[in-house]
N, C-alpha and C positions, 0 to 999 in steps of 0.2 A: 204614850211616853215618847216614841219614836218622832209623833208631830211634833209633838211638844219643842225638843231637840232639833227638829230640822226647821223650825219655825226662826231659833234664837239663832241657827248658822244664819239663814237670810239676814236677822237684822245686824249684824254684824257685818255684811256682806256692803251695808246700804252704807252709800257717804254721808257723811257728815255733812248736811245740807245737800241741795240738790245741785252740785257742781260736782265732777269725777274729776279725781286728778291727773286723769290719763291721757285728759285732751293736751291740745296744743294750748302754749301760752298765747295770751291776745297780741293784736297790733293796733296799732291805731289805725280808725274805721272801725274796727271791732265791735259788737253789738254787745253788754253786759250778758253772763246768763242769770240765773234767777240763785242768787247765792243767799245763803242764811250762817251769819257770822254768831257762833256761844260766848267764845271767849274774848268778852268784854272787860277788861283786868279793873279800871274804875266803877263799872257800875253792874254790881255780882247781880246774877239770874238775867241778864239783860241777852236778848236775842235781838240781832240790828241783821234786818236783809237792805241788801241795796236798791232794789224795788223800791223799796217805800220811800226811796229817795228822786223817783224818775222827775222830771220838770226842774229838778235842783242842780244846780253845779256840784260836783261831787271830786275832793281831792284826796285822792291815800295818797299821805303824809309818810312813805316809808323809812324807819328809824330803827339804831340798835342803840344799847346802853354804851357801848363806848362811843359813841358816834358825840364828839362834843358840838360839833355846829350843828348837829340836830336839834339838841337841847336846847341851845341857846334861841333856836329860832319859836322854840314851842310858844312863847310867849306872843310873836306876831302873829303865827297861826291862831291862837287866839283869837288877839288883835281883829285880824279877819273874820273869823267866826261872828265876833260882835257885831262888826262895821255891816256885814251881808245879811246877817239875820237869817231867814230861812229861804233867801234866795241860794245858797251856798251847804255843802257840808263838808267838813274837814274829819276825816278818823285819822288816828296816829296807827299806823300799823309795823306791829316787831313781830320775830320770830321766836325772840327772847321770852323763857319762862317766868310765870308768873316770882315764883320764888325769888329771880336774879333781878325783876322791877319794884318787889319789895323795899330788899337792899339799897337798889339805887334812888327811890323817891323817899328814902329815910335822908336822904343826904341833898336832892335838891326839891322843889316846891311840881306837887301833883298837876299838869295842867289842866284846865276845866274843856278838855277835850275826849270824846269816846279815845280809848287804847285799846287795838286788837290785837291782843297779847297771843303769842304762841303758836301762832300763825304757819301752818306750810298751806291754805289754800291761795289765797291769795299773791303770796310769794310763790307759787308757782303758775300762778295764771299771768305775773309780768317779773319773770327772773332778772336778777341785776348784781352786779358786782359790787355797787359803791352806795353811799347812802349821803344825805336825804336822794332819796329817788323818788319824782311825785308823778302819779298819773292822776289827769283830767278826765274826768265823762260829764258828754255835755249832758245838757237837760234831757235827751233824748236817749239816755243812755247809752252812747256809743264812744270808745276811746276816740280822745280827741287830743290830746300830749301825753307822750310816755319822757319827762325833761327831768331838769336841776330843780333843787330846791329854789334856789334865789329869783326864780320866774313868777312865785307866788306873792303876787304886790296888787294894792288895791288896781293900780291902774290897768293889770290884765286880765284880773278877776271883772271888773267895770267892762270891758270889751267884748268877752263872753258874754254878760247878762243883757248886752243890748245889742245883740247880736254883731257885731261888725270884726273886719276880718282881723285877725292875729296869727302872727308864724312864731315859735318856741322851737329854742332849739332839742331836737331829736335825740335821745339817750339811744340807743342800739347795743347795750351789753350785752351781753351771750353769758349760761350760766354756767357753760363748760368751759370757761377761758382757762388756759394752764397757766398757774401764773409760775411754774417753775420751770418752763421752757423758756428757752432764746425768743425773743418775740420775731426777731426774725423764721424762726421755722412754729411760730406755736401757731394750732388751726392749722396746719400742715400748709403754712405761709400763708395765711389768710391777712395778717396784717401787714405784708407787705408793699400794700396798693398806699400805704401812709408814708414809707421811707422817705426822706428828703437828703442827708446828706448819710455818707456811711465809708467807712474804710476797713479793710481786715486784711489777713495775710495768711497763705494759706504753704505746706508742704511741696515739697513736688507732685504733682499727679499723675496716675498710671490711664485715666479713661481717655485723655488727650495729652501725648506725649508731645507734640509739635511746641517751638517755641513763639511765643506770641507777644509783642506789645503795641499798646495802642495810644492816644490821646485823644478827646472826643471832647469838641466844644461846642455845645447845645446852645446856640446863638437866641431860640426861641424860649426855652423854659430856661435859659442864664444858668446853665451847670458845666460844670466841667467831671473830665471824670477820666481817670487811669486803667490800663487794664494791663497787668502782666502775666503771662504764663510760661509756667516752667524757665525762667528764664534763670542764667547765673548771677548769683546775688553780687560781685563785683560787678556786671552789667548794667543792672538796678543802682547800683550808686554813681558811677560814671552820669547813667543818664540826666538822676532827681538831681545833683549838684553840678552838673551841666547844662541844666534849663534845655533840655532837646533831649529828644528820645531819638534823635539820629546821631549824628558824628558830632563830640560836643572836645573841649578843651584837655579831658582827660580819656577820651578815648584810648591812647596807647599806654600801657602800664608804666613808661616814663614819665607822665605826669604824676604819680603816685608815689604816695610816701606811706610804707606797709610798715607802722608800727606794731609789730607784732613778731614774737619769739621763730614763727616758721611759718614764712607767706607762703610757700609753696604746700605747706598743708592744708591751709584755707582755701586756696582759692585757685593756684594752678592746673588744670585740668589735668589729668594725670596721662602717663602715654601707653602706659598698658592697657589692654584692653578691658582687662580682668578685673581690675579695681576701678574700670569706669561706673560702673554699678552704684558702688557702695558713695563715691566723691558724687554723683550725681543726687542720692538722697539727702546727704550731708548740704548740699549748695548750690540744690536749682529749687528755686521758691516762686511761688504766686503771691499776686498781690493785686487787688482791685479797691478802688475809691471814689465815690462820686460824691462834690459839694456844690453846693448854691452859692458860685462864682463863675464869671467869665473872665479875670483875670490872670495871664499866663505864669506870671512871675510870682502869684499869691499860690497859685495850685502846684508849682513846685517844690515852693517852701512849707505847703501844705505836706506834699509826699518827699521831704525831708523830714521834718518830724516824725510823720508816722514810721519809716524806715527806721530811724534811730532809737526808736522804741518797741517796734516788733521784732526787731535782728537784731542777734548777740553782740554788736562792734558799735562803735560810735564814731562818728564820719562828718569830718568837718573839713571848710577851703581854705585854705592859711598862705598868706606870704611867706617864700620862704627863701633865701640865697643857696640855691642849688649849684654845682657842676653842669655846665651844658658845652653841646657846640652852639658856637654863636655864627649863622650867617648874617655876611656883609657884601658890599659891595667892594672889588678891588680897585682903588686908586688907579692903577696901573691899566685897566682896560675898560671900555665901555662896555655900561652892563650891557646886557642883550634884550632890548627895549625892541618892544614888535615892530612888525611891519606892518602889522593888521592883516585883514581877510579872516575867514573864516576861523575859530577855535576848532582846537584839537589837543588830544590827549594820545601818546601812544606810550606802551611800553610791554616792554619784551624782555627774555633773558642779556641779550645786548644794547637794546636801542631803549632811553626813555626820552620821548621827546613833548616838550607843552609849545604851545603856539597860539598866540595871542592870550594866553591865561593867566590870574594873579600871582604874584607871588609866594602869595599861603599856599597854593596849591603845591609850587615846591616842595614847600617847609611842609606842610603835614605828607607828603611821600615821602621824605625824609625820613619821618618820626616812625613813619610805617616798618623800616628795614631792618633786620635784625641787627644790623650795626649799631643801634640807637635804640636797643632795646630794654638798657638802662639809663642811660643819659638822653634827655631831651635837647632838639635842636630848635634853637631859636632865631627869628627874624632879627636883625638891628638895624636896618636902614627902614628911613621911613619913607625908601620907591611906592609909590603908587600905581604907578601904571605897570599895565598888563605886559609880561615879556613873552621872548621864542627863547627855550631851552633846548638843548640837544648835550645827549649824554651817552657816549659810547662805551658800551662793556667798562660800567661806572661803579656794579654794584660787588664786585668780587671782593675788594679790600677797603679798605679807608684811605692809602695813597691812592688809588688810580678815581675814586670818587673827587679827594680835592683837585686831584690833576683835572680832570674833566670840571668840574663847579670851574675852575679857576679861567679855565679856556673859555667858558662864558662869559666870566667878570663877576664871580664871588670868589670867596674867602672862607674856608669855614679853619675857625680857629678853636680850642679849649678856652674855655673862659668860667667864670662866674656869674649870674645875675638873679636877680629877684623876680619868679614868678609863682604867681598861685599854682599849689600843686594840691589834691587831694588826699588827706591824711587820713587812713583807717588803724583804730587801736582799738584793743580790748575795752569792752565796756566795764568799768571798777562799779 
C-alpha cells in the first residue's frame, strides 16, 4: 500500500509534458525543448508537441479574450495558415480558461486554428506584458523573433522559408514590470536609459544643503536641461523670466511687484536665526529639467511654465507705470565721457569709481543700494559710450549721492515711467 502511495506522489511530482517550469524563460537563439501541449480548447483529446513540427516555421500567436486586435487579426492568421500549407504552423495561444473562451466564441466566429487554451507553460517560457505577442522558431527549432503581431505578413513569412535574411523588431518585456510604480524608479530605474525630455520639482534637501544652479546645453544630442538646488524660489523666478540664470532685469526686488497680502512672509529671508530653519523649508525648492531643444529662449519659457505649475504663485512680466529715479544726463555739465585706457571698477565705503565702463553699469549699482531698495533707477539718455565715474562718500544719504551724480553730469530726479516689472500673485 505504502508503494502504491509513494508511486502516485512521483506522478504528481512529473510536469505536465516534458518541460519544468523552473527553468529560465527562452531568448532568441534559443533551442525549443521537447514540450507536449493537452490543452487544445478546438480540438478535445488532441495532444500537439512542437517536435513534430521541426522543419516548419512555427508561430505562437499569443492572445487574451479581451485583446480586440487579437481577434480581429485571427482571421489573417488564417489567411496564412492556408497561403503556407504545411510549410508553416500557427497555434493561438491564451492563458484564458476554457470556460471564459466558451463565452467569448458564442459571440464571435471559431477560428480554424489549434487554441492552447490555459496555458502557464508556454507563457512562461517567453513572459510578456502586452499581447498579440508572436514568437518565431525556425525550421530548426530555435527562437528566431520574440516581435509584434503585425510582422506576421506573407512577405516575411516568404523570407524565412527561402531562407534569406530578415530583422523584426525585438519585443524585450519583463514579467515583473510594476506597472504601479513611477517608471521613472520602476526596476529600480531600469527604464531610465529611455527618458528623452523630463521636468519635476522637488522640496528642499537635507543630503546636499549647498545652493546650486546650472544651465546645460548639449550641442551634440540638442537638449537643453535646468538644474536647481535648494535654491530660494523668488531666485528661480527672477532667473526663468529673466532668460539668465545670472544677473537678469529683475535681479533687485525693486523690479518686482509682490502682489500678495504679506511679501515678507513668502519670501523675505527672515533675520533671526531661529526661524531661519523653519522659512528655509517653506522656500528653498529643487527643480531639475531636461528637453530635446537647443533653443535659449524656448527652454525658458519651457521653465516658466513648469515653475507656474509646480509652485503655489503665478508669475508673470507686465508693463507697468511705476515710481522710479530717473537718471539723466545734466544740461549744465558734461557728462563724464572716458578717456579711455584700461577699465576698472572700484568701490569702497567712500570711493565708487567706474573707468572706461557702460553706463548700465552705474545704473544697476544703483539698484543695488539700500537707497533704492523699493524704487527702481532708471537710465533716460540714450549715451552710449562708456564713461569715468568718481563718487565720494556718495552712498550715506540721497542728497550727498545726487550732489556727487550731479558733479559728474547726471541728474537723478523722482519721476514716473513704464517698465517691465515681475508680478508674483496668489495662484486662484
Amino acid at each position: 500500500m505504502a508503494q502504491i502511495i509513494l508511486r502516485l506522489m512521483v506522478l504528481f511530482l512529473i510536469p505536465f509534458g516534458s518541460y519544468s517550469q523552473s527553468n529560465n524563460p527562452l531568448r532568441v537563439g534559443d533551442t525549443i525543448p521537447s514540450i507536449n501541449l493537452y490543452h487544445v480548447f478546438n480540438q478535445s483529446g488532441t495532444t500537439i508537441s512542437l517536435n513534430d513540427y521541426k522543419g516548419k516555421l512555427i508561430i505562437l500567436d499569443f492572445w487574451n479574450r479581451w485583446c480586440t486586435a487579437c481577434i480581429q487579426a485571427f482571421p489573417q492568421m488564417e489567411k496564412l495558415q492556408k497561403v503556407f500549407g504545411d510549410k508553416i504552423k500557427i497555434l493561438l495561444v491564451t492563458n484564458d480558461k476554457n470556460e471564459e473562451l466558451v463565452k467569448l466564441f458564442k459571440k464571435v466566429r471559431l477560428p480554424a486554428l489549434p487554441i492552447i487554451s490555459d496555458d502557464s507553460i508556454l507563457n512562461s517560457l517567453f513572459p510578456h506584458t502586452s499581447v498579440p505577442h508572436h514568437v518565431w522558431i525556425n525550421p530548426a527549432g530555435q527562437v528566431q523573433f520574440i516581435t509584434e503581431g503585425y510582422n506576421a505578413t506573407e512577405k516575411n513569412i516568404l523570407k524565412i522559408i527561402d531562407g534569406a535574411n530578415l530583422t523584426l523588431h525585438s519585443k524585450k518585456e519583463v514579467a515583473n514590470f510594476e506597472t504601479d510604480s513611477a517608471l521613472w524608479k520602476e526596476g529600480n530605474g531600469r527604464l531610465q536609459k529611455y527618458i528623452t525630455s523630463y521636468s519635476f520639482s522637488m522640496t528642499k534637501i537635507d543630503e546636499n544643503e549647498a545652493t546650486r544652479w546650472s544651465f546645460i546645453k548639449d550641442t551634440i544630442n540638442k537638449t537643453a536641461s535646468f538644474k536647481f538646488v535648494n535654491i530660494p524660489l523668488l531666485d528661480l523666478y527672477k532667473m526663468a523670466f529673466g532668460y539668465s540664470i545670472y544677473k537678469t532685469d529683475y535681479y533687485y526686488d525693486n523690479r518686482i511687484v509682490f502682489d500678495l497680502p504679506e511679501k515678507s512672509k513668502y519670501f523675505k529671508r527672515p533675520l533671526m536665526i531661529d526661524s531661519l530653519e523653519d522659512w528655509e523649508e517653506k522656500n528653498l525648492v529643487c527643480y531639475e529639467s531636461k528637453w530635446n531643444l537647443i533653443n535659449d529662449s524656448l527652454a525658458y519659457q519651457f521653465l516658466q511654465n513648469d515653475i507656474n505649475r509646480f509652485f503655489p504663485y503665478s508669475v508673470k512680466v507686465e508693463q507697468k507705470e511705476v515710481k522710479c529715479y530717473l537718471l539723466s544726463t545734466d544740461k549744465k555739465f558734461k557728462i563724464s565721457k572716458t578717456i579711455g585706457g584700461e577699465k576698472a571698477f572700484d568701490y569702497s565705503d567712500t570711493l565708487f569709481r567706474l573707468k572706461n565702463m557702460p553706463l548700465s553699469v552705474l545704473i544697476e549699482s544703483l539698484n543695488g543700494l539700500d537707497l533704492f531698495e523699493s524704487i527702481p533707477v532708471v537710465g533716460t539718455t540714450n549715451f552710449s559710450a562708456n564713461i569715468d565715474v568718481s563718487l565720494i562718500n556718495a552712498f550715506k544719504s540721497l542728497p550727498a549721492l545726487k550732489k556727487e551724480l550731479l558733479r559728474n553730469g547726471f541728474q537723478l530726479l523722482k519721476g514716473k515711467k513704464k517698465i517691465s516689472m515681475l508680478v508674483i500673485s496668489k495662484r486662484k
